[in-house]
N, C-alpha and C positions, 0 to 999 in steps of 0.2 A: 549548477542550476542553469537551467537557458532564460533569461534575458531576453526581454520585447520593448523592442525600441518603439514609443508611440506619445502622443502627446497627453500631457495631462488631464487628467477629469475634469472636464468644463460644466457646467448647468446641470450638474447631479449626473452626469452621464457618463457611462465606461471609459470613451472615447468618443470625440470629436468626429474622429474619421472613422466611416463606416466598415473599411478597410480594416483598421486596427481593432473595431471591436470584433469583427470576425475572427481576425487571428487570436483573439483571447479566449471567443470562444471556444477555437478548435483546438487551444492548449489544454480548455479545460473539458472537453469532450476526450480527450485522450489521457485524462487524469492524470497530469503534469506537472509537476511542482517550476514554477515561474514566477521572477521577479521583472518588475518593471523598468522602464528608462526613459528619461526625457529625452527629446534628438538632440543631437549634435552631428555636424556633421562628417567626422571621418567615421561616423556608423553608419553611413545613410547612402549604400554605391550608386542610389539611383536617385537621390535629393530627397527620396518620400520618405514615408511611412506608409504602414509600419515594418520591420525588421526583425529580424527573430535572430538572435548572438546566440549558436551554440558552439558553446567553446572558443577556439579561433574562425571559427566558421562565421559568416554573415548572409544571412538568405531574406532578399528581399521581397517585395510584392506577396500578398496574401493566400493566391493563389501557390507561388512556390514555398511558400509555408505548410500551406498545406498538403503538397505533396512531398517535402520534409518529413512533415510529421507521422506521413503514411509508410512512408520508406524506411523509417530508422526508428520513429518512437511509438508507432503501434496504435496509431489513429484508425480506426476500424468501422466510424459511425456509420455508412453509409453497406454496411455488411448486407442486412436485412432486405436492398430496395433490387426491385429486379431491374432487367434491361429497359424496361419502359418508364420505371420512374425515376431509372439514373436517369434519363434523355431529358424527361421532364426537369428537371434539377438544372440539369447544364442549361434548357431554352433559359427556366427563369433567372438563372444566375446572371447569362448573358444580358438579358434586358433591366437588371437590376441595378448591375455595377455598367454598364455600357450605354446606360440611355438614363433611367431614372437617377442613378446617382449624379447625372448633370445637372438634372432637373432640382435637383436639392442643391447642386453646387450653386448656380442660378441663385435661387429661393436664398444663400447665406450672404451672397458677395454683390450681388448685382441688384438686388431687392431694395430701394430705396429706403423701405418701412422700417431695414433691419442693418442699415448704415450706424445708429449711433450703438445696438449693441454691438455687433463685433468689432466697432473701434473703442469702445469701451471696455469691454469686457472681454471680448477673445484676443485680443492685445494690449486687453492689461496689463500684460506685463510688461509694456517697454515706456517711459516716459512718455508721460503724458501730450507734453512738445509736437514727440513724433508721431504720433500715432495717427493723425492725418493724412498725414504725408506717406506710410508706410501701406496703409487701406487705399490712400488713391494708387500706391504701383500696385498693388494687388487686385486690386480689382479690375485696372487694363490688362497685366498677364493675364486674367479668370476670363477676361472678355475677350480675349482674344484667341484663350484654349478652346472656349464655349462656341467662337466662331470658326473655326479651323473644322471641330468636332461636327456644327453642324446646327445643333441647337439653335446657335446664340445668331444665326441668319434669321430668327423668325421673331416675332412679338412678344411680347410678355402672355400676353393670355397663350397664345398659342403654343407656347412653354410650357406652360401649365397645363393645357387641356392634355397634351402629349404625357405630365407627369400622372394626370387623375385617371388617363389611360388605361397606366402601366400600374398604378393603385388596385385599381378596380377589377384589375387582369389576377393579381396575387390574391385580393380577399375574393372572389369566384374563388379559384381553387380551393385557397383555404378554407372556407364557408365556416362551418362549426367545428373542423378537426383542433386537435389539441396541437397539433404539429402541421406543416406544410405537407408532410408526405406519407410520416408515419405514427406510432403513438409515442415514440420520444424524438429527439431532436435527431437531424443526423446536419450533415455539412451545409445544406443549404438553408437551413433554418440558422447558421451563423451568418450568413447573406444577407438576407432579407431581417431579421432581428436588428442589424446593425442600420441598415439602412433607414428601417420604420421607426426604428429609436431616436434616432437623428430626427427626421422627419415631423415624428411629434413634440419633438422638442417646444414646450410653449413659448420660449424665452421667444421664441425665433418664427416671428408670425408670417406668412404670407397663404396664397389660394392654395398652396401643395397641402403644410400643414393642416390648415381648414379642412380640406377635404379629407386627409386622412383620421383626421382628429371624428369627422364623422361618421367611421365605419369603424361600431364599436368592437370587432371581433381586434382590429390591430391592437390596441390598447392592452386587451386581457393576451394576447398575444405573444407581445412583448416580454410582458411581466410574467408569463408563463416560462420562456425562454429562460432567462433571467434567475427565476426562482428555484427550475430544473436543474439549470447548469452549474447556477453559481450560489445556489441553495441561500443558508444565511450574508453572504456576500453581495445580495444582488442589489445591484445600485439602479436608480430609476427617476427619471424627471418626475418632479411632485405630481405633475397632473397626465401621468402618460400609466 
């Protein structure tokens, strides 16, 4: 059975990382029998998540998952889309995982409002003690990834307006479709599902959330994804 290294279900949600829920969904777009794994790390070649174990094998980052899964286990969702909406697919995947997922990284670690939950709660698990002290190294490495990247050189609002941007840019296209491109899911609807999930997460307030939380097609979106994919299994933050 292959094995997805990923962290655990935090605030009702698949995964944490946007990344990881992707890859679950594209195990389960390829109708894959998979069992899950907390990290550790002599699974982890590149310190992330998520990781997909097949066999002796270890294939990291999301993206080489899923061309794994195309090459050897018969992932085919994106059969149906012609050359114009693969293109389309790759622009928004890029601006998804490469701009707005900062903007969410931001919105977890760097957000003042939502300091006491993820030292509470998304490091729950490590003594109480430490848990301080471990959100303050985390949060200089995050601000420092975020400054490197680009982001994290500008203000907070203007962080934000950059994230409500790249919102606004997905639900245009999307508008009332059941799917981003076609009438069922194909790869990039693992993208973007992962990331809007995350995103509405109520637990985890700031102007990204807000804003997304107000463009009621994301919500039924989500849960559309979710219900499609992973039928009676579908897991979902209470108010998303």
């Amino acid at each position: 059975m292959l094995v997805l290294i990923d962290f655990p279900s935090t605030f009702g949600l698949r995964s944490l990382s946007p990344f990881g829920y992707k890859a679950e969904v594209l195990l389960a777009l390829a109708g894959l029998d998979y069992s899950k794994q907390a990290p550790e790390e002599a699974l982890l070649p590149h310190g992330k998540v998520p990781v997909l174990k097949d066999g002796d094998r270890l294939i990291p980052d999301s993206s080489l998952i899923q061309q794994h899964l195309e090459q050897h286990h018969g992932l085919d969702a994106d059969r149906s889309l012609t050359a114009y909406e693969m293109a389309t697919a790759e622009a928004f995947r890029r601006m998804a995982e490469e701009h707005l997922r900062w903007c969410l990284v931001y919105s977890r670690w760097i957000e003042p409002a939502n300091e006491a939950v993820m030292r509470d709660k998304v490091l729950g698990f490590l003594p109480a003690p430490a848990r301080a002290g471990i959100l303050a190294e985390v949060r200089e490495t995050v601000g420092q990834a975020l400054y490197h990247q680009g982001l994290g050189r500008h203000a907070p609002e203007a962080i934000y307006e950059f994230g409500r941007r790249d919102l606004d840019a997905i639900a245009a296209v999307l508008d009332d479709k059941p799917f981003f491109l076609a009438d069922r899911p194909t790869t990039i609807d693992a993208t973007l599902a992962g990331l809007l999930i995350n995103i509405l997460c109520p637990e985890l307030q700031s102007p990204l959330q807000r804003h997304a939380a107000a463009i009621p097609a994301f919500s039924a979106y989500v849960r559309r994804v979710e219900e499609t994919v992973f039928g009676a299994a579908a897991m979902l933050p209470e108010a998303a």
